[in-house]
N, C-alpha and C positions, 0 to 999 in steps of 0.2 A: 532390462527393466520391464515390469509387466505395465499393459497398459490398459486402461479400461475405459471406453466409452459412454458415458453419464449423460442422458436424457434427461429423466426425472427421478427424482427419490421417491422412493416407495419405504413404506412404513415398515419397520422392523415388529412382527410380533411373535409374541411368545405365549406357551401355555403354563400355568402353574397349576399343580394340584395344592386343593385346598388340605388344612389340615382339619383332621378329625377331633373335636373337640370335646370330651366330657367332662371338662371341669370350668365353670366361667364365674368369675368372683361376685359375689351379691353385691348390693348396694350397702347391705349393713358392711363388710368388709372394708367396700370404697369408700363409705363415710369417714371413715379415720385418713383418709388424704387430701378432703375438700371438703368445704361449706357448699352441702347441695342445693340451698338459697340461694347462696351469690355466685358460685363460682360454676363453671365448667367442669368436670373431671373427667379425664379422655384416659378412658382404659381400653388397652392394643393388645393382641398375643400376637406377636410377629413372625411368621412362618419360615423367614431366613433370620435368626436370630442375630439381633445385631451384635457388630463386632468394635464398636467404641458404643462411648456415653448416647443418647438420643435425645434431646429437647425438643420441648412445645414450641415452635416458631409462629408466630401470627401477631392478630389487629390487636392485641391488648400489649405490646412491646412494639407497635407500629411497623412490624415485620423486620425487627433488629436481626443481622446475622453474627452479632456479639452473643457467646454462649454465655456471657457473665450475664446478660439482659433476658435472660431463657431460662425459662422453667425447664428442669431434667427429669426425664421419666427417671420410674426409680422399681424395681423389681417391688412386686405385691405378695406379702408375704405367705408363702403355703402356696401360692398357685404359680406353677413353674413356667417358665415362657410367659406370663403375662409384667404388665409393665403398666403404669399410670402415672400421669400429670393434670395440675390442676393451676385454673388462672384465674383470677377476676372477671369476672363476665361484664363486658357491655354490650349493647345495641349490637347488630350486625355481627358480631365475632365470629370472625374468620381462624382458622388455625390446623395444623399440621405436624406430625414427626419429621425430624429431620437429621437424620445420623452422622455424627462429627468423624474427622479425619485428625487421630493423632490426636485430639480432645480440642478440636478446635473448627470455625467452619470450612470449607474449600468448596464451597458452588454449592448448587439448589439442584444439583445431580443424584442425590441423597434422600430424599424428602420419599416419605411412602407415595406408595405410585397410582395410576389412573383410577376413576372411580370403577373400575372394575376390580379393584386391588381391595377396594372397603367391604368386608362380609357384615351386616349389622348382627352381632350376637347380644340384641338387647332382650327385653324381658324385666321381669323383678321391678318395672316402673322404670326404666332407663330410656334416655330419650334419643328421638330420633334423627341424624347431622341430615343438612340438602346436601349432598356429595355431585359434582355434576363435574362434567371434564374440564380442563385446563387448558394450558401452555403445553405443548410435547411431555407427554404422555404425565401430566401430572394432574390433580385432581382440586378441585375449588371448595372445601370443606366449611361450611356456616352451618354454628349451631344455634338454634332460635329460641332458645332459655340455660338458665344457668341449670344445672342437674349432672346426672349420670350418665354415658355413653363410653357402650359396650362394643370395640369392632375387632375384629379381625383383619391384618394386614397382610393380603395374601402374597406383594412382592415389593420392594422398593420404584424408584423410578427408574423405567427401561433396565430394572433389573438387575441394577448397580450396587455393588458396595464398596466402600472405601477401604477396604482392608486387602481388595483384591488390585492387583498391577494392572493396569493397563496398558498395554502394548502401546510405545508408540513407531508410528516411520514417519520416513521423510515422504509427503504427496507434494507432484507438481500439478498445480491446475492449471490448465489452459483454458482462457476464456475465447471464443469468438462473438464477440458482441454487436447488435447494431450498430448502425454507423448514427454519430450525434455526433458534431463539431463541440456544441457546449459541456459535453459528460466527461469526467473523469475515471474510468471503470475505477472501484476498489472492491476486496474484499472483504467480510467483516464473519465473526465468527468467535467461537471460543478460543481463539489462540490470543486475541488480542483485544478480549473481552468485550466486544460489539463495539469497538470505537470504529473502525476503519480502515485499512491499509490500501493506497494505491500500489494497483498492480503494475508491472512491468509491460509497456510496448514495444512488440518484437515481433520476430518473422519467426514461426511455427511450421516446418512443412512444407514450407514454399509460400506461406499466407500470414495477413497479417492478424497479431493475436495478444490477448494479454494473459502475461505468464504470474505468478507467486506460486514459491514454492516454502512449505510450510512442515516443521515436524509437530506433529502433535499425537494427541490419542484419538488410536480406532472410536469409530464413532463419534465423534464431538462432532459440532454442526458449524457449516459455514453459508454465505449466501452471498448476491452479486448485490451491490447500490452506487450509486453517482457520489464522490468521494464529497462532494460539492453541496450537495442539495441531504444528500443522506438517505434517511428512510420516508423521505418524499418523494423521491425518485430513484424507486428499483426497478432491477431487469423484471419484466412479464412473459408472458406466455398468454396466448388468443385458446381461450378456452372456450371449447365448439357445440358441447352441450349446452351450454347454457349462455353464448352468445356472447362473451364478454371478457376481458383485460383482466387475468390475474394477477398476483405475486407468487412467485415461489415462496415453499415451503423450506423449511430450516431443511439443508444438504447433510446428510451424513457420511463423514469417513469411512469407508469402507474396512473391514475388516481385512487383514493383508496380510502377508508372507514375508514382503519385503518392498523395497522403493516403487513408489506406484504412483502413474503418473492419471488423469484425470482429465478428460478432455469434453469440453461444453461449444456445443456447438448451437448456438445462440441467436444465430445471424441472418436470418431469414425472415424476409419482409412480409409482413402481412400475418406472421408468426411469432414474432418475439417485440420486443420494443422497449425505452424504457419511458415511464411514467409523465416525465416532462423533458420535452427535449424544444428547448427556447432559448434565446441568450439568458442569461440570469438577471434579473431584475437586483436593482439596490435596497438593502435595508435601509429601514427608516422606521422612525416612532411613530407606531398609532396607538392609539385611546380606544380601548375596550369599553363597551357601556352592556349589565348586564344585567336585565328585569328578569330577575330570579323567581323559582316555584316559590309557591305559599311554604312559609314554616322554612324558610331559610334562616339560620342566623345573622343578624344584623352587623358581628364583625366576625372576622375570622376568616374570611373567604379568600382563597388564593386562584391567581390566573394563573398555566405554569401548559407550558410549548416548547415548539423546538427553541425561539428564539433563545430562555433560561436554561435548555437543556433540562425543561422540567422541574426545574427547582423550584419553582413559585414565588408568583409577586403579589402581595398581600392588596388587595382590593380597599376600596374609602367607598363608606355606605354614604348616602343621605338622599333622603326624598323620597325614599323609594328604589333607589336605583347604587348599582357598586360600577365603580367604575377604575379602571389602570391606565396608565401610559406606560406601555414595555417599549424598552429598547432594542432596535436593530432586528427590527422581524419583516418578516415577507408576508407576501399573499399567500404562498404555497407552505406556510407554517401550520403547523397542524398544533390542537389546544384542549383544555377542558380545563373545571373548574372543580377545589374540592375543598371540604375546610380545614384550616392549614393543621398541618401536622399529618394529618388521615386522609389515608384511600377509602375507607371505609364510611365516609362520611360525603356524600355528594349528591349530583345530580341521575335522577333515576327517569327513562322512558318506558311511556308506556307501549310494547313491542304488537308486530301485527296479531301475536296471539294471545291480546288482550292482559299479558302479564309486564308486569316491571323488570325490568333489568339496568343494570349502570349503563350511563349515557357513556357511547365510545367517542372515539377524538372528532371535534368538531374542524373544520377547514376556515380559515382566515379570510381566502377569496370570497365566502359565501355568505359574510356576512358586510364587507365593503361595498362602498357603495359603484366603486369603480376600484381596478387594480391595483390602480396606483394611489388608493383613498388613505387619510391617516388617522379614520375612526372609522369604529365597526359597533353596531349595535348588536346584542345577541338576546333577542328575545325568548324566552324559556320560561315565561308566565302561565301558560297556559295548563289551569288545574288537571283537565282530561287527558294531559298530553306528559305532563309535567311533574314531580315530586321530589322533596328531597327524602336521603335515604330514612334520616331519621328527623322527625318534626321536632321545633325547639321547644312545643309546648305538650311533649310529650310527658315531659319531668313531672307536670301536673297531677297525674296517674302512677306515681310511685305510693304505696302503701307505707305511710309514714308508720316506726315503730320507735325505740327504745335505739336504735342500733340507724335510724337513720331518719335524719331532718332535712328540711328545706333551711338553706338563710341564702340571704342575698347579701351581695358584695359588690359595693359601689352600681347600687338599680341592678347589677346582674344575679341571677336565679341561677343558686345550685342545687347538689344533693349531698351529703356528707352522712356515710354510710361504712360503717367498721372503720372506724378513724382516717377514711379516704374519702378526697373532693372530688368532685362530679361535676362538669356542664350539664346544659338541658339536653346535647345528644349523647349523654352516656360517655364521654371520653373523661379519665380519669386527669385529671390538672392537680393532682397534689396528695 
């Protein structure tokens, strides 16, 4: 059996040559596939051509991985290798290619890849996506008007396609981990879709160690967390430049020959640790109170953490103020707030350099007033510091035509545009 000894993951990169392009379809062409008014229309020439169907996955089907819920690119006629999809535009619209397995989806391993993979071949009035990096090696695509956009995909994600095999073997991983009386090591990964599996304790070598052994595909990613707490408490690493407790990065499988064993040597004080190492405190119900930016909507609002597993618990305005009681949550529960249904619709900071971006997961302890408190105020009022993504009294600034009016529906303000309903953040309701 070979064996390989695993310190850190290091990034897998690769080169692709671009292709050479002289033929790139006008706008008068792309017109005949979208309303360049309302919609988006995403025309791609993909450089590994793809080997099933490819849909538009993103914020206007709420990032559905149902292909029946997916716009399908569809070959553009006369120009060979290019491809184009088109969606309804809202506020923020987020979106991406994403290549099916067998015409259907099997993971977000498929999706065209980093923004280093987007060549812009616009021109002819086509407009321009923010492409900026992602999740492991995948790219954050927002387009900021409805129109034309021309790109070039020079690879899929980490290079993948579904129509090719991927090897798999049996890996054994050895962990040696800090010592925590309160920790459960487990593993989590693509084998068992980031839920969790505790590892096995056992004697390695003469020492003590936790073993899972696992078959899956070269390359797929796994990482160490407390089977208990979760991703509130993963193994770290004391990272020496810059003074401070990290997380590891997603581990990759290593490419292999045959049974290959994997061994993390974890265990050294003052070097590794993991995140919270304390008896485990009891859940209980607290009360969220949460004095929102200007231009939030007044309903609609989800709290949504580990306690739901993210799923969200719809907030009660009045006064001023939304407030929840969730069940069964900790201090060490991590949270954010967004309006229900959309990611795309939330709380945005203002970052040290001076620009907006989505506010990341907020901490439970940091807003209690003690550990064991059973309300948390989150104040998030502050204009300078503060915004939602899209203001509710934005809709006011729509250019009423023939083809799209305001009317209100029980006191609520919408838009109703090509025979479809609108909120005031641009989310389609009907």
């Amino acid at each position: 059996m070979k064996k390989i000894y695993a310190f850190m993951a290091a990034a897998l990169m690769s080169v692709s040559m671009f292709a050479s392009l002289e033929t790139v379809p006008t706008t008068a062409v792309l017109s005949e596939y979208g309303n360049a008014a309302t919609d988006v229309i995403l025309c791609c020439y993909f450089d590994v051509a793809p080997c099933n169907d490819v849909v538009l996955a993103g914020s206007y089907n709420e990032w559905s991985d149902d292909p029946t819920k997916c716009t399908t690119f569809e070959a553009v006629t006369g120009y060979d290798g290019w491809y184009v999809a088109s969606a309804t535009y809202s506020a923020n619209f987020q979106a991406k290619p994403l290549q099916l397995k067998d015409n259907s989806f099997s993971g977000w391993d498929y999706q065209a890849g980093d923004k280093n993979a987007w060549i812009n071949k616009g021109g002819d009035g086509t407009g321009t996506a923010t492409i900026e990096d992602g999740y492991e090696n995948e790219a954050n695509v927002t387009f900021p008007s409805a129109g034309f956009y021309v790109y070039e995909i020079a690879y899929w994600k980490a290079h993948k396609t579904p129509c090719v095999e991927i090897p798999k073997h049996k890996y054994t991983i050895v962990l040696f981990a800090p010592e925590c009386e309160y920790v459960t090591p487990a593993i989590v990964g693509n084998f068992d879709g980031w839920a969790g599996t505790e590892m096995n304790k056992t004697t390695y070598e003469g020492d003590e160690a936790y073993v899972y052994v696992i078959e899956d595909e070269e390359e797929h990613a796994f990482k160490f967390f407390d089977l208990n707490l979760k991703w509130n408490n993963e193994l770290q690493y004391y990272d020496e430049e810059n003074d401070g407790w990290k997380n590891f990065s997603n581990i990759p499988l290593p490419v292999a020959t045959k049974d290959t064993t994997l061994v993390f040597e974890y265990w050294e004080d003052g070097k590794y640790q993991w995140t919270v190492c304390t008896a485990p405190e009891e859940a209980r119900n607290i009360t969220i109170t949460l004095l929102a930016p200007e231009g939030a909507p007044a309903e609609g609002i989800e709290a949504m953490g580990d306690w739901n597993s993210w799923a969200g618990d719809e907030m009660t305005f009045a006064e001023g103020e939304w407030t929840v009681t969730v069940a069964n949550a900790r201090s060490t529960d991590g949270f954010k707030f967004r309006q229900k249904g959309t990611w795309d619709n939330q709380i945005m900071v203002l970052n040290a350099s001076e620009e907006w971006e989505a506010m990341g997961n907020l901490k439970m302890v940091d807003f209690l007033a003690t550990a064991e408190g059973t309300e948390a105020t989150v104040d998030l009022s502050d204009p300078d510091l503060y915004k939602w993504t899209v203001e509710a009294q934005g809709i006011e600034n729509v250019t009423l035509t023939e083809k799209a009016q305001k009317v209100v529906v029980d006191g609520v303000l919408y838009i109703i545009r090509d025979n479809k309903m609108y909120n005031a953040q641009g989310t389609q309701v009907r």
